[in-house]
N, C-alpha and C positions, 0 to 999 in steps of 0.2 A: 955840340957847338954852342958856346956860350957868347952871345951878343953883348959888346958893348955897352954900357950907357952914353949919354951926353957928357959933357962935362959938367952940368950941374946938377948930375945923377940922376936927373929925368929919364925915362925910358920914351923914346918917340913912337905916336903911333906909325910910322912907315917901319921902325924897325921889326915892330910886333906883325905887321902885315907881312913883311918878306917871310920873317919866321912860318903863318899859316899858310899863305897861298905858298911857299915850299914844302911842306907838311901836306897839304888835303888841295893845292890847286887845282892839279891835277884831276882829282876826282871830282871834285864841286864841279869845274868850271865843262869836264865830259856829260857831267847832269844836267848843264842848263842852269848852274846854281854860283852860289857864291859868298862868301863870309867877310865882313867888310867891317875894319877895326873902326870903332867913332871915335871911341877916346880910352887913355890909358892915365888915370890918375887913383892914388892913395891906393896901390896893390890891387888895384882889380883894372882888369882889360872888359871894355863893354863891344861887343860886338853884334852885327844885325846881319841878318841870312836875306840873301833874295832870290829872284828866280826859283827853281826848283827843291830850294835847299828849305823857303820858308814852307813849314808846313809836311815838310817831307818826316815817314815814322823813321827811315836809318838818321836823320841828323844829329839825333841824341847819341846814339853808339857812336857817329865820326866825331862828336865833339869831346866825348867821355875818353876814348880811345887812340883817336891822332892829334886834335888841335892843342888838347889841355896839355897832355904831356910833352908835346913840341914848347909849346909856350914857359910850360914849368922848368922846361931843357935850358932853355935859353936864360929866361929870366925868372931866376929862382923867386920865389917870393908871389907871385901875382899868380893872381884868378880870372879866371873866363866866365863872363857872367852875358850872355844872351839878351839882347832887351828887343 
């Protein structure tokens, strides 16, 4: 499924958030955790973990594994970058 842009080909952070929490909600949110988009400018998506997710050893494999390629699915072009 390939998400839309804006009309002024911005990518919106709530679009990039439906994309994850449909991708890995489900799982973060049975952890006690949660990945939460801050902002999406110039091809990189910045995202921050909480709850259970910050600090957790599988977060690296769920982000390597479901959220990047979800994100990549969507919106070709952009990176997941963790802060």
């Amino acid at each position: 499924m390939c998400v839309s842009a804006t009309t002024t080909g911005a990518v919106s952070v709530a679009a990039v958030q439906r994309v994850i929490d449909a991708a890995a909600g489900a799982v973060t949110g049975a952890h006690g955790g949660g990945i939460h988009v801050l902002s999406v400018a110039e091809g990189t998506v910045r995202v921050q973990l909480s709850g259970a997710c910050h600090g957790c050893r599988l977060t690296e494999d769920t982000m390597r594994r479901v959220v990047e390629p979800a994100v990549r699915r969507s919106f070709p072009g952009l990176e997941v970058v963790v802060v």
